[in-house]
VOLO-385718 format. One line per 5 residues: number of its first residue (from 0); their letters; for each residue x, z, y negated of C-alpha. Coordinates in nm, 4 decimals. Layout:
NUM> A> X/Z/Y | ...
***
This chain:
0> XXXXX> 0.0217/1.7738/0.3551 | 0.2523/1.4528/0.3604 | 0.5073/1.4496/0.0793 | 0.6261/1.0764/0.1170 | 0.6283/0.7893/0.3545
5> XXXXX> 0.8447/0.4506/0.3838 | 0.8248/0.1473/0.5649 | 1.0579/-0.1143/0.6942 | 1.1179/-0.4027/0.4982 | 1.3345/-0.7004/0.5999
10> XXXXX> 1.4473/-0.8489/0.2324 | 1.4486/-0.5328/-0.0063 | 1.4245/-0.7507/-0.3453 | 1.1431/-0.9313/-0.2234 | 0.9607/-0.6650/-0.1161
15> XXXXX> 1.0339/-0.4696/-0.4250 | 0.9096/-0.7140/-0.6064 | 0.5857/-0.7341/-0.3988 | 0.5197/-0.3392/-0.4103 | 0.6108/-0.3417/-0.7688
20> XXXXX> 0.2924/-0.5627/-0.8430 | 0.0928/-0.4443/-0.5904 | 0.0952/-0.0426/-0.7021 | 0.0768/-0.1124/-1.0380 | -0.3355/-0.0659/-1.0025
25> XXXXX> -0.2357/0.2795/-0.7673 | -0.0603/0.4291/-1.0609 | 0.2848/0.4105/-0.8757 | 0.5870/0.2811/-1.0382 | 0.9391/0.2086/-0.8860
30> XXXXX> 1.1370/0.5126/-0.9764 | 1.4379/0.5173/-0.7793 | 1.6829/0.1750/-0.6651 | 1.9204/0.2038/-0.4498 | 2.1250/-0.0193/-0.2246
35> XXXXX> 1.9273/-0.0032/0.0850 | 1.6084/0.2009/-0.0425 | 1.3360/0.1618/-0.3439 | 1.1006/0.4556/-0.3907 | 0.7994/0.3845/-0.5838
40> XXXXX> 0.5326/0.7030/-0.7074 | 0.3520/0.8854/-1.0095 | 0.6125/1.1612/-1.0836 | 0.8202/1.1487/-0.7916 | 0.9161/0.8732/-0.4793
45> XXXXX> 0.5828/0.9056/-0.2385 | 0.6054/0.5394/-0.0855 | 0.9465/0.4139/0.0074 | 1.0620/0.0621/0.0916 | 1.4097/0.0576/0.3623
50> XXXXX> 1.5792/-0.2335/0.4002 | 1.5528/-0.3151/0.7872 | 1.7570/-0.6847/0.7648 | 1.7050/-0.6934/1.1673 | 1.3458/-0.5149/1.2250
55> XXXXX> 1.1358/-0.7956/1.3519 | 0.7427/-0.7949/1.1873 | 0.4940/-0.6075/1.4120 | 0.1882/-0.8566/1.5410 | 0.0124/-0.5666/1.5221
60> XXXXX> 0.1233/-0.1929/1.3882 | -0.0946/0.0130/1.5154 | -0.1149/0.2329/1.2552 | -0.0922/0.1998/0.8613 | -0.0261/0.4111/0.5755
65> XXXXX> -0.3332/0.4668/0.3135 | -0.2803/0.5074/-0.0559 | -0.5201/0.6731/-0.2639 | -0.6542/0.4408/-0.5897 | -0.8222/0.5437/-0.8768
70> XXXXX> -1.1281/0.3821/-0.8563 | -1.3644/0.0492/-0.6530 | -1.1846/-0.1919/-0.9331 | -0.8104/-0.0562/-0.8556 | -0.8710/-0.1275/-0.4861
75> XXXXX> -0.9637/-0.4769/-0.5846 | -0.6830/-0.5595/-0.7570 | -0.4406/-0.3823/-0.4745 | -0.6331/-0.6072/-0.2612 | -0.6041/-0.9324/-0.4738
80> XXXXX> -0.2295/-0.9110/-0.5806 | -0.1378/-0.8328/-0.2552 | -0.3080/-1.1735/-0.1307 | -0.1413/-1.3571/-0.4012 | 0.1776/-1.2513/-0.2961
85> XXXXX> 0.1605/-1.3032/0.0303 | 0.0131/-1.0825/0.2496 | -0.2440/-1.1395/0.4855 | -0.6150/-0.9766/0.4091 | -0.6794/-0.7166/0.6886
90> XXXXX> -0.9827/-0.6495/0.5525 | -1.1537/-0.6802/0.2164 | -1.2816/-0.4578/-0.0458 | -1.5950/-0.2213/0.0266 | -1.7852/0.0232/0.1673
95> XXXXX> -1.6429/0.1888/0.4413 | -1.8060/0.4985/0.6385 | -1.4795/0.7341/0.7491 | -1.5088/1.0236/0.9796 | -1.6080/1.3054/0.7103
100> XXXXX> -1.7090/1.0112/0.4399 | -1.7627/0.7078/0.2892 | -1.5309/0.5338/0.0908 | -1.4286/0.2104/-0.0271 | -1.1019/0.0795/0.0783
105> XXXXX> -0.8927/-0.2559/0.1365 | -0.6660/-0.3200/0.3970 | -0.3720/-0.5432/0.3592 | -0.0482/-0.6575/0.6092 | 0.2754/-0.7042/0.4332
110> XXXXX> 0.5400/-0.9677/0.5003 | 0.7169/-0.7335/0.7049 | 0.4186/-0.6835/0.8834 | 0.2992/-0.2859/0.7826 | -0.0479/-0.2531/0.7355
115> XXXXX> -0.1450/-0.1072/0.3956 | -0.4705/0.0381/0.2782 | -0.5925/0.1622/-0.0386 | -0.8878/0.3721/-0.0990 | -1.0812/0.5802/-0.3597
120> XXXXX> -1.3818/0.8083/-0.2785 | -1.7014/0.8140/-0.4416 | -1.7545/1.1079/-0.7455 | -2.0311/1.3498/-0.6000 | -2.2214/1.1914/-0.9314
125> XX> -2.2287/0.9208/-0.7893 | -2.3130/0.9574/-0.4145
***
């Protein structure tokens, strides 16, 4: 249903340089540079970076964009290199129960202040 998504950043080389850690576990790579834009995905851009030099970091966002991981151990590692590089934990790997069901996610905030998630859903073999 959603083809791509993109969130303010406030130093575009920094956060490139962030992102392009981070998604490494997610399977997304930076595919596209441009002046004022970075799109990082698997075949095509699906998670853009714009540079926003004057947005201000949201205390809180109120919302956040989730990207889907592979598996429990690719969540960890979004989770963990985010940390390392600076963003602030918004809630740590496991177990979550979601509206339809459970799941195991992370939640990060980014410099810039966007709140992050990444998530993978169990196999019904292992439900």
């Amino acid at each position: 249903m959603i083809d791509h998504v993109s969130v303010p950043v406030s130093d575009l080389p920094s956060a490139e340089q962030f992102y392009q850690a981070l998604l490494v576990p997610l399977g997304l790579t930076r595919l596209v540079s441009r002046e004022a834009t970075v799109g990082f995905g698997k075949r095509y851009p699906e998670f853009w970076l714009n540079l926003r030099p004057a947005a201000i970091p949201a205390e809180n966002p109120g919302g956040h964009i989730c990207l889907r991981a592979p598996d429990e151990d690719a969540v960890r590692a979004f989770h963990r290199i985010a940390l390392e590089k600076g963003a602030t934990d918004e809630g740590a790997p496991g177990p979550r129960e979601g509206a339809m069901t459970g799941y195991f996610g992370a939640f990060i905030i980014d410099r810039d202040g966007n709140k992050i998630e990444a998530v993978t859903f169990p196999s019904a073999t292992s439900a």
